[in-house]
VEXVOKE-52509 format. One record per residue (C-alpha): x, z, y; residue number from 1; residue in three letters; chain. Coordinates in steps of 0.02 Angstrom, whole numbers, plus 32768, in hexadecimal, padded with zeros to 4 digits. Example, Ala and Ser with C-alpha at 12.3 -4.5 7.8 and 13.67 -1.06 7.14 Angstrom:
% residues 2
c1 | c3 | c2 | pos | code | unit
8267 | 8186 | 7F1F | 1 | ALA | A
82AC | 8165 | 7FCB | 2 | SER | A
//
This chain:
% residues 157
c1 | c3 | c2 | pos | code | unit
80D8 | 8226 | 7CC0 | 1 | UNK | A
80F7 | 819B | 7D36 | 2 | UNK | A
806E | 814C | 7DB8 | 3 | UNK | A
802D | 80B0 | 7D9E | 4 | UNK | A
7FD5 | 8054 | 7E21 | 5 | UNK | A
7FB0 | 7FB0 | 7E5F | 6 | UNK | A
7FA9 | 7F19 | 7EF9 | 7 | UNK | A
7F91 | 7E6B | 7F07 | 8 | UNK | A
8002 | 7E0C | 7F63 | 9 | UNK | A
806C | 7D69 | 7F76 | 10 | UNK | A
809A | 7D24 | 7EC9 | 11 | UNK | A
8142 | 7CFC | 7F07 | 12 | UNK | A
8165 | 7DB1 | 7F26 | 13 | UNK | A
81EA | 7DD6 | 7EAC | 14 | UNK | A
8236 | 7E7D | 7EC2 | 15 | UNK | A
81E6 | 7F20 | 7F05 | 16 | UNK | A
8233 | 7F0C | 7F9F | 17 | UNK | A
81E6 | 7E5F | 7FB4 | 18 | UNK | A
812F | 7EC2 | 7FAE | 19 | UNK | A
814A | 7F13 | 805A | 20 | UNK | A
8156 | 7E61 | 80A9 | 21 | UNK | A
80C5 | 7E74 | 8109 | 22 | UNK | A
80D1 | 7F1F | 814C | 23 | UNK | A
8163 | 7EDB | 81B7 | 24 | UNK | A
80F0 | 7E52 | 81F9 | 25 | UNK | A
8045 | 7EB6 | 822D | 26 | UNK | A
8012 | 7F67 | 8253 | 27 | UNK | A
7F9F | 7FA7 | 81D1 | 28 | UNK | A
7F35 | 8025 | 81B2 | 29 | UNK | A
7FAA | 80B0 | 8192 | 30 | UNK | A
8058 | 8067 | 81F6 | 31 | UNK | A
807C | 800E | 8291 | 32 | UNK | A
8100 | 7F96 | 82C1 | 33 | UNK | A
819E | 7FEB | 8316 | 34 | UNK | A
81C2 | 7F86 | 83B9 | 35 | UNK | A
828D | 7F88 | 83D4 | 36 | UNK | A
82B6 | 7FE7 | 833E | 37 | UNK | A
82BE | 7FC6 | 8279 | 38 | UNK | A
8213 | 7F9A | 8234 | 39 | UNK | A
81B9 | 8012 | 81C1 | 40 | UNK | A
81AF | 7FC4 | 812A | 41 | UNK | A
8119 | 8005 | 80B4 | 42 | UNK | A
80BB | 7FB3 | 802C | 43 | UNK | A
8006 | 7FD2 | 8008 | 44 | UNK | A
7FD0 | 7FFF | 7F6D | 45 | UNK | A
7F2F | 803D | 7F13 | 46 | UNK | A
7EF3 | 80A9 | 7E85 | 47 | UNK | A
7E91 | 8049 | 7E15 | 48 | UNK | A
7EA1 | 7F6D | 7E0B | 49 | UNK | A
7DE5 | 7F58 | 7E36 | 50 | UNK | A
7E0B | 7FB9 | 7EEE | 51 | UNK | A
7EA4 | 7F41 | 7EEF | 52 | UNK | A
7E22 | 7ECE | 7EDF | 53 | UNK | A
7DAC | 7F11 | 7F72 | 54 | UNK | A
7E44 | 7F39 | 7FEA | 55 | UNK | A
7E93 | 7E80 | 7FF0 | 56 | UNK | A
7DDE | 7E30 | 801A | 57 | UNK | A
7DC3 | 7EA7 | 8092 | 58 | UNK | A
7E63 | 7E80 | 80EE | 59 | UNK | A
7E4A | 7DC7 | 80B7 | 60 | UNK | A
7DA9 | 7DBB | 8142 | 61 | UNK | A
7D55 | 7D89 | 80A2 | 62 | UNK | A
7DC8 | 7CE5 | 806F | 63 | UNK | A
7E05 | 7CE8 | 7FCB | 64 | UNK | A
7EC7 | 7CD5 | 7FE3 | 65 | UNK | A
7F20 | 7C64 | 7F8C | 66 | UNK | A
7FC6 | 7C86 | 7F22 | 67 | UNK | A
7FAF | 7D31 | 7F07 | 68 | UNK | A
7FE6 | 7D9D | 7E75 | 69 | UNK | A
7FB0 | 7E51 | 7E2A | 70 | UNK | A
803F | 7EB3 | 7E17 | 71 | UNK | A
8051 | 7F5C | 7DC0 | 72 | UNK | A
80C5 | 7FD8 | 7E14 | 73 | UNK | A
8108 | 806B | 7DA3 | 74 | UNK | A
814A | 80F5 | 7E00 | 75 | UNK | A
81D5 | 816E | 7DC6 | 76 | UNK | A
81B1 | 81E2 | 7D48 | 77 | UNK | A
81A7 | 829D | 7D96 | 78 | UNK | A
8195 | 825F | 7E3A | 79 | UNK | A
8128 | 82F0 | 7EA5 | 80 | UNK | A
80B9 | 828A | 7F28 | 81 | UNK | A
8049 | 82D0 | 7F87 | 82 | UNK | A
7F9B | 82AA | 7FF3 | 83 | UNK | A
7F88 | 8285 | 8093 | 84 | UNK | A
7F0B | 82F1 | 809A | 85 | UNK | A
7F66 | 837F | 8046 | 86 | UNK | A
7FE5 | 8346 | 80E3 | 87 | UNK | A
7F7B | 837A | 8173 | 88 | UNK | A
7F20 | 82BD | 8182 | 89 | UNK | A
7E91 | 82EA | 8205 | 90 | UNK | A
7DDA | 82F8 | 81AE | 91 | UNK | A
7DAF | 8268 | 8233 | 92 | UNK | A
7E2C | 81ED | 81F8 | 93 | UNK | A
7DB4 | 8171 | 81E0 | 94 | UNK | A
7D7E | 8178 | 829B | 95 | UNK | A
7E28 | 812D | 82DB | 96 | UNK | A
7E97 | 80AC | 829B | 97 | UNK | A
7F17 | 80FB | 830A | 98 | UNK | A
7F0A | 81B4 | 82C4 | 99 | UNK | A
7F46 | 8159 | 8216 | 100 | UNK | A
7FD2 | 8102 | 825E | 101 | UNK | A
800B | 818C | 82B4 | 102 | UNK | A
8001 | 81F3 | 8214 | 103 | UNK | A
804A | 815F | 81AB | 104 | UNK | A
80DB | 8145 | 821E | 105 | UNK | A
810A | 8205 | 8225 | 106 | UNK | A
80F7 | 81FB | 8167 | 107 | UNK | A
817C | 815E | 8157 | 108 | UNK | A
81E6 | 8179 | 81EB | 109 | UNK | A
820B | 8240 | 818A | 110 | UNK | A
8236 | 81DA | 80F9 | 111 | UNK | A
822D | 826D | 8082 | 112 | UNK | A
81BD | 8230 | 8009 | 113 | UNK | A
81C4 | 818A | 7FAC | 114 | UNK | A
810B | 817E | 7FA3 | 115 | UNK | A
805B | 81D3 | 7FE3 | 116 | UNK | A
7FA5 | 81C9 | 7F9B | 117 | UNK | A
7F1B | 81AA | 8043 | 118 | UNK | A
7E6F | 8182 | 8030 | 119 | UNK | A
7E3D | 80C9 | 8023 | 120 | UNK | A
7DD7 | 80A8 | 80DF | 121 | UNK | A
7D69 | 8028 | 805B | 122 | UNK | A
7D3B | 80CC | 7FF1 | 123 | UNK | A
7D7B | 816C | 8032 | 124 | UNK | A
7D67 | 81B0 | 7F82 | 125 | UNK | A
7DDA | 813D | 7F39 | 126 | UNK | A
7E8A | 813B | 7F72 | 127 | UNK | A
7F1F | 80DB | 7F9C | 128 | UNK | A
7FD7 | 80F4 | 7F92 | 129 | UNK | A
8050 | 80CE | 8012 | 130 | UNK | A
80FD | 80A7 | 7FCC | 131 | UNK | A
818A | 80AE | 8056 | 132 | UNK | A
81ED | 8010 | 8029 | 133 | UNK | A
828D | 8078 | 80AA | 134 | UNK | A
829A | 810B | 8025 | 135 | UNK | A
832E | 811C | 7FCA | 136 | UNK | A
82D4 | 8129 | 7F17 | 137 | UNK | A
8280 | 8087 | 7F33 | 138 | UNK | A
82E9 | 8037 | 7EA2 | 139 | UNK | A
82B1 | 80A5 | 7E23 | 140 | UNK | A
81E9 | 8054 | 7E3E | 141 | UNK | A
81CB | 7FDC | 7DB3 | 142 | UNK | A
8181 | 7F28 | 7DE0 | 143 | UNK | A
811C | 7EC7 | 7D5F | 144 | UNK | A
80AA | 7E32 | 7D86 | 145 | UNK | A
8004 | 7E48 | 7D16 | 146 | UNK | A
7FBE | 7D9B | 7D62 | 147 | UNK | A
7FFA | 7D0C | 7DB4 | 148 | UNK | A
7F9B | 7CCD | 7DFC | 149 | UNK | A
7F1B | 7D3C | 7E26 | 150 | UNK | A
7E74 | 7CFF | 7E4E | 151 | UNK | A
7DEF | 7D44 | 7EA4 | 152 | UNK | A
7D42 | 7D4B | 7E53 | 153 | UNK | A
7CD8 | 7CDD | 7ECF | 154 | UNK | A
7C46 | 7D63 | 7EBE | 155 | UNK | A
7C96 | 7DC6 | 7F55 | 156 | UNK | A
7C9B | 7D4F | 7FE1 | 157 | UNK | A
//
């Protein structure tokens, strides 16, 4: 059974590699920019469309972005990922935007696993998977653009 999940990001965005665009750009909240060396390159994705949703405005600072798409990723069928949590993530994660980088960059820099489940900061019972866009088995994540362009009910300003 393969994993499905979700983002939205830049319409032009083509290819999965295209989706970790912005992780070479800005630290977030589970990698930080290298200084001197190869960037990481990871893209953000969530569990369910509607946290997709919630995770964009809140990184937004509440404007409604403009040519954005929903994409659905499909992971490999088979593929074993684990949990951050199940990966010795400290129980106050939530305390320290550092202590998640930190974790996030041991987790990409190891490069062992193409992906890893951590809990969404906007709903810790939800969660979020981290793709690493520098693993060799990124080519065998499907792509598809559900909507183009997305919009943004105007409820959740």
């Amino acid at each position: 059974m393969s994993i499905t999940v979700f983002r939205i990001g830049l319409a032009v965005a083509q290819t999965v590699v295209d989706q970790a665009y912005g992780s070479a750009l800005a630290s977030g909240r589970w990698h930080s920019l290298r200084t001197g060396a190869a960037s990481r390159r990871v893209i953000y994705c969530a569990g369910t469309r509607a946290l997709a949703q919630l995770e964009k405005r809140v990184h937004a600072n509440g404007i409604a972005p403009v040519g954005q798409a929903l994409f659905r990723l499909e992971l490999p069928d088979g593929l074993v990922v684990s949990t951050a949590l199940a990966a010795g993530l400290p129980d106050n994660w939530r305390d320290s935007e550092a202590v998640t980088q930190a974790f996030g960059d041991r987790w990409l820099d190891t490069c062992a696993e193409l992906a890893l489940w951590v809990p969404s900061y906007v709903e810790p019972a939800e969660h979020n998977l981290l793709i690493n866009a520098l693993h060799p088995r990124l080519s065998e994540v499907e792509l598809v653009k559900e909507r183009d362009p997305f919009e943004f009910d105007p409820r959740l300003a």
